[in-house]
C-alpha positions in Angstrom: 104.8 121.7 76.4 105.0 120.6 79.8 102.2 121.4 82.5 101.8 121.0 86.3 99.2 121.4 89.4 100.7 123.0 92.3 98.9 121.9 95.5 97.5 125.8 96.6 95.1 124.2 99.6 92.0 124.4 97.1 90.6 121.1 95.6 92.0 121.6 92.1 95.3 123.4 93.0 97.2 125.9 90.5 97.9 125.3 87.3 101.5 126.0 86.7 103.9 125.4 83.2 107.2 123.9 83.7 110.4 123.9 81.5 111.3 120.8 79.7 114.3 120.0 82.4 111.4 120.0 85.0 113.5 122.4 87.0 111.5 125.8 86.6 107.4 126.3 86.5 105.6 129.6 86.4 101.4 130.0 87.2 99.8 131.2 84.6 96.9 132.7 86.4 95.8 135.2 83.2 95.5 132.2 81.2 93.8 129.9 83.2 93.5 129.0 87.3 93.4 125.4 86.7 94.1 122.4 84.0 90.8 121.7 83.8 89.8 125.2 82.4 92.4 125.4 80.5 90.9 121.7 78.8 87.7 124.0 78.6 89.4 126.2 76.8 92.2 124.5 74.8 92.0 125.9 71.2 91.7 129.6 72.9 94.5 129.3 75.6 97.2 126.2 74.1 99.3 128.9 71.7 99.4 131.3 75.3 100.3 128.3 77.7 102.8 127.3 74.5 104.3 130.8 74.3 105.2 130.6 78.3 106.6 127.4 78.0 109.3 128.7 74.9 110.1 131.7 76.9 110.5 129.9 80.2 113.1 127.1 78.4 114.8 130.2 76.9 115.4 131.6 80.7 113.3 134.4 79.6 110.0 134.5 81.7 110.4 136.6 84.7 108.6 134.9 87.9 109.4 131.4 87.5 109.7 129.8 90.5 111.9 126.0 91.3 109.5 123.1 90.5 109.2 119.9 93.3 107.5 117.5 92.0 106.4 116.8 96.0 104.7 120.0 95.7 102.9 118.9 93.3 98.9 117.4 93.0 97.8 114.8 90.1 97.8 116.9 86.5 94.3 116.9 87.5 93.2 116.3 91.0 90.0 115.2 90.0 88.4 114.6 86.8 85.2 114.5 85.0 85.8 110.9 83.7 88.4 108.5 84.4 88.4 105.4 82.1 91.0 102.9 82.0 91.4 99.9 79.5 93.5 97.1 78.6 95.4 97.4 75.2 98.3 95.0 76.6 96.3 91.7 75.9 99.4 90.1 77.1 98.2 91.0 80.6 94.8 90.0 80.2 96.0 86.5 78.6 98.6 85.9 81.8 95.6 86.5 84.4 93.3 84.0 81.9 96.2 81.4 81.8 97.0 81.7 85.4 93.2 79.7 86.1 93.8 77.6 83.4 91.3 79.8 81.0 91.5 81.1 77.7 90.8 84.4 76.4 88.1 84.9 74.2 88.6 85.7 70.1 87.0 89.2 70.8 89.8 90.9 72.8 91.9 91.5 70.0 89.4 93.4 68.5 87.4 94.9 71.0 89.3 96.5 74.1 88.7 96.3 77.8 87.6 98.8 79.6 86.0 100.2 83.1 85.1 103.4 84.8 87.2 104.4 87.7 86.9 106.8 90.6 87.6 110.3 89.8 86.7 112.7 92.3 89.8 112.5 94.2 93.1 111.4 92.7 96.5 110.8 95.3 99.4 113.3 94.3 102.8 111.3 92.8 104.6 111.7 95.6 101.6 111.2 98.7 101.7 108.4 100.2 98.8 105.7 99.4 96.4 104.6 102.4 94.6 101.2 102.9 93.2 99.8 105.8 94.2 96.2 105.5 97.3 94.7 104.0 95.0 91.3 103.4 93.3 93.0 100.4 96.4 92.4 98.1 97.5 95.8 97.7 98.9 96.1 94.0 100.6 98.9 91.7 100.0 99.0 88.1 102.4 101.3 85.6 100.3 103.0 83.1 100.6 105.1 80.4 97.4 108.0 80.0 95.9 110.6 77.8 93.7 113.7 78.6 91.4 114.4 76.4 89.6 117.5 74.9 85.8 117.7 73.6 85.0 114.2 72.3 81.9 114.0 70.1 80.0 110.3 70.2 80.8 107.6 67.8 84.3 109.4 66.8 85.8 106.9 64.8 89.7 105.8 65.7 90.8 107.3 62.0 89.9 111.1 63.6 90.5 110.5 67.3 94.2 111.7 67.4 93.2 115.1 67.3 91.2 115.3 70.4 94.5 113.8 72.8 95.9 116.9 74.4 98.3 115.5 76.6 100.1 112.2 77.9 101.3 111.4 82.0 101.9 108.1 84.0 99.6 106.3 86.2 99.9 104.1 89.0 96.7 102.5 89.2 96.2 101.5 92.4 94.8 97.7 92.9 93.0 95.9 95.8 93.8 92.5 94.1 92.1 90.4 97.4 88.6 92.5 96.7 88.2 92.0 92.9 87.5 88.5 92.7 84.5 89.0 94.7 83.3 92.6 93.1 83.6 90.6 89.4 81.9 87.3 91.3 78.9 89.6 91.3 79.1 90.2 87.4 78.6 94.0 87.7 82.5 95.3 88.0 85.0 96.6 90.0 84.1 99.2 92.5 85.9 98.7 95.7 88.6 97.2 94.6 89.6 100.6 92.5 90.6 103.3 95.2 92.1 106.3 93.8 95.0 106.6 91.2 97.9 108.7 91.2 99.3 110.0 88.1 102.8 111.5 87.4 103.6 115.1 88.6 103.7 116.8 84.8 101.5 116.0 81.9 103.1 116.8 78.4 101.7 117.4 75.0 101.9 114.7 72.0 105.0 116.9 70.3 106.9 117.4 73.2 107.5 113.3 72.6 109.1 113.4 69.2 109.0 110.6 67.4 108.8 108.0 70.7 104.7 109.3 69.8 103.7 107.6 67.2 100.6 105.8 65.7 98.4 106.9 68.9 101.2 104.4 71.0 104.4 106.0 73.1 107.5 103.9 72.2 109.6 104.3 74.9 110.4 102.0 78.6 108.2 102.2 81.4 110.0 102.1 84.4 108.7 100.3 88.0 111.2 100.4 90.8 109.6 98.0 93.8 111.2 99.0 97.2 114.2 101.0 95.1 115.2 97.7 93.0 114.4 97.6 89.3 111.1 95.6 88.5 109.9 96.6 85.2 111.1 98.4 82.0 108.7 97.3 79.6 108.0 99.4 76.2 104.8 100.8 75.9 105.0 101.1 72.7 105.5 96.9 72.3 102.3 94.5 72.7 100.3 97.1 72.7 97.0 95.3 70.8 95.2 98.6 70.9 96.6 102.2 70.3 95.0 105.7 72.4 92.6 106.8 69.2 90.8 103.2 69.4 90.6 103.4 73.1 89.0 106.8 72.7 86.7 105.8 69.5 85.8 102.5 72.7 85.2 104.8 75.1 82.9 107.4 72.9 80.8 104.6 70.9 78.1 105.7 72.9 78.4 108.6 74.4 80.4 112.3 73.9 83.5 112.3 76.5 84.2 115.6 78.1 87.0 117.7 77.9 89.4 116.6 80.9 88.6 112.5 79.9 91.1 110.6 81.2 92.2 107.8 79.5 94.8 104.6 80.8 96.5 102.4 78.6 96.3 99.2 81.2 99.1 98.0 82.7 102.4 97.8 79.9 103.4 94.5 79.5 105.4 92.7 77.1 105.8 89.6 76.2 109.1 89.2 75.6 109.8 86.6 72.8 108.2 84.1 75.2 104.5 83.2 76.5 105.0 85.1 79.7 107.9 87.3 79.8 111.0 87.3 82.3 111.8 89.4 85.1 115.0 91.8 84.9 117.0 89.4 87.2 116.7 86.6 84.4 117.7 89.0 81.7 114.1 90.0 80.7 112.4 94.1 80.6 110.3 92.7 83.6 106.9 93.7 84.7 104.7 96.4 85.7 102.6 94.8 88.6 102.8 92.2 91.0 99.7 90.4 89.7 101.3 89.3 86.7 104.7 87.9 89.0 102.2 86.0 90.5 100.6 84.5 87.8 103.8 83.4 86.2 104.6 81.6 89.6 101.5 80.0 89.6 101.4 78.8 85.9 105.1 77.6 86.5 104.8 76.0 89.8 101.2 76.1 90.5 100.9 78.7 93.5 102.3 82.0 93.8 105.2 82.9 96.2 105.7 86.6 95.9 103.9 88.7 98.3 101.4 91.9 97.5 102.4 95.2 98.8 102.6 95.9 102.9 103.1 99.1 104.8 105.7 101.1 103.8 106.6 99.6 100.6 107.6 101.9 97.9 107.1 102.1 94.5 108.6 104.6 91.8 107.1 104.8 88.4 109.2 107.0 85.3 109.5 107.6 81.9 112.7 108.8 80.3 113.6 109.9 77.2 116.5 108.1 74.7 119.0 111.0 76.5 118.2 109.5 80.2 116.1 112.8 80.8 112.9 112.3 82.6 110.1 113.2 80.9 106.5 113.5 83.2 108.6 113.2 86.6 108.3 110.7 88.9 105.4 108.8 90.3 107.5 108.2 93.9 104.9 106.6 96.7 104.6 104.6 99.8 101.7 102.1 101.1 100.4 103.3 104.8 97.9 102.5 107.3 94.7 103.8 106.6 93.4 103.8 110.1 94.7 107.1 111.9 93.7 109.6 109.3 89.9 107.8 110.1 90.2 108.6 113.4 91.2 112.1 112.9 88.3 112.9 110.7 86.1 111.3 113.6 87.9 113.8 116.0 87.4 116.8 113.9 83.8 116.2 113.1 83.1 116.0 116.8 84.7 119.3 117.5 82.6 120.7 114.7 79.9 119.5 116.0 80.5 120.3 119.4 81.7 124.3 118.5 
């Protein structure tokens, strides 16, 4: 089952269901308003939404409407909980090597993980704003679950059952701002604006046999600027599946239905310490951080650039036929600055009405 947020003007838009070709969706209104109610209510409502979803691929469901995926908000505008770790200890170990530092023995065994901003996530297709290209703007191509009722201290054995659905995430990074937020030993805040995920979210089944062992085994795809950057597997290097990230993120404390949960940025390593980019024959990456750190462990500084203005980045799953699977993540970096000064201009009329 495939399922959508239609941007209706409200904070947590209209939940919609889409057909698997992502051409067709349909609000389910009688169901639920939202995704997050529908999370609320998943063991009442997921054999209704699933019964909508087999009649609309069957052409049968009267009031479907086309599906635009720049219609469209984050699965879930905003969430409860967003938590993203770092299964793909390849990453961590390229940041480590990059300052000439090893990785301590307890990664393998006991994941990353931080808290991110949740209250307002940026639709696939909206463009991304930051006030100053000097902060090192960054994408990172992620893989997510949403999560239903989680109880504390679930153990990874029984956490399988409690991932309702899988989408993309482009994790937006500040790299310029996080040496200075983790300087101060208490974590990145500012450096952590708001994510974007892909326009549909899907359930585990609707993945076949790429789902498997709480891991998705199939390329992640990054397009910088409309050339190929990455295609790693997320299924490959990935130290720790979904059910330990959850069993992490629940040790102590219950997670709510609606929990987000990112993988970390996919990475692969390739055959080699570091990987290779698609030019030298290689799957490639899915950031610019880790670029960086190979120039700098190779020739000692880095060369390639962080995102500027109106750089583009395109984030996508597909499945072994070439279809794609959760849409496409398509956005551009802008200047923050002007959409300040509206809000200035607006609240001054408010306050002069």
């Amino acid at each position: 089952m495939k399922l959508a947020t239609l941007k209706d003007g409200t904070r947590d838009g209209t939940l919609v269901v889409v057909n698997r070709e992502l051409t067709q969706c349909i609000a389910v209104p009688d169901i639920a308003q939202t995704l997050q109610t529908a999370l609320d209510n998943w063991q009442s409502v997921v054999s209704s939404l699933q019964g909508v979803y087999e009649s609309l691929n069957q052409g049968n469901h009267a009031g479907a409407i086309s599906f635009y995926s720049h219609e469209c908000e984050s699965p879930l505008p905003r969430a409860y909980h967003w938590a993203d770790g770092s299964a793909y200890v390849n990453h961590v170990e390229l940041v480590r090597r990059a300052r000439g530092a090893e990785i301590p023995e307890s990664f393998w065994s006991d994941p990353l993980m931080y808290q991110g901003g949740s209250d307002a996530f940026i639709g696939p297709t909206d463009d991304i704003p930051v006030e100053s290209e000097d902060w090192g703007i960054d994408f990172e191509a992620e893989v997510a679950i949403i999560t239903g009722d989680v109880p504390m201290g679930i153990k990874a054995d029984h956490a399988s059952d409690s991932i309702c659905l899988l989408m993309l995430v482009n994790d937006v990074s500040l790299r310029g701002l996080i040496p200075a937020e983790l300087g101060k030993g208490f974590g990145f805040y500012q450096s952590k604006p708001s994510s974007a995920f892909s326009p549909v979210a899907v359930t585990p089944d609707e993945l076949e046999d790429a789902w498997s062992e709480g891991k998705l085994h199939l390329p992640l795809i990054s397009n910088y600027n409309n050339e190929p950057f990455g295609c790693p597997n997320a299924g490959v290097d990935m130290t720790f599946s979904f059910p330990q990230l959850i069993a992490h993120a629940a040790k102590t404390r219950l997670l709510s239905a609606g929990t987000i949960i990112g993988s970390g940025t996919v990475s692969n390593k390739q055959g080699t310490d570091h990987g290779s980019a698609i030019s030298e024959g290689g799957v490639g990456y899915s950031c610019i951080a880790e670029v960086r750190m190979i120039e700098t462990i190779r020739d000692g500084k880095p060369s390639t650039s962080f995102m500027r203005y109106h750089d583009t980045i395109n984030i996508e799953m597909r499945d072994e036929g070439g279809n794609t699977i959760f849409g496409a993540i398509n956005q551009k970096i802008v200047p923050y600055g002007p959409i300040l000064d509206q809000w200035f201009d607006e609240l001054g009329s408010e306050k002069g009405a």
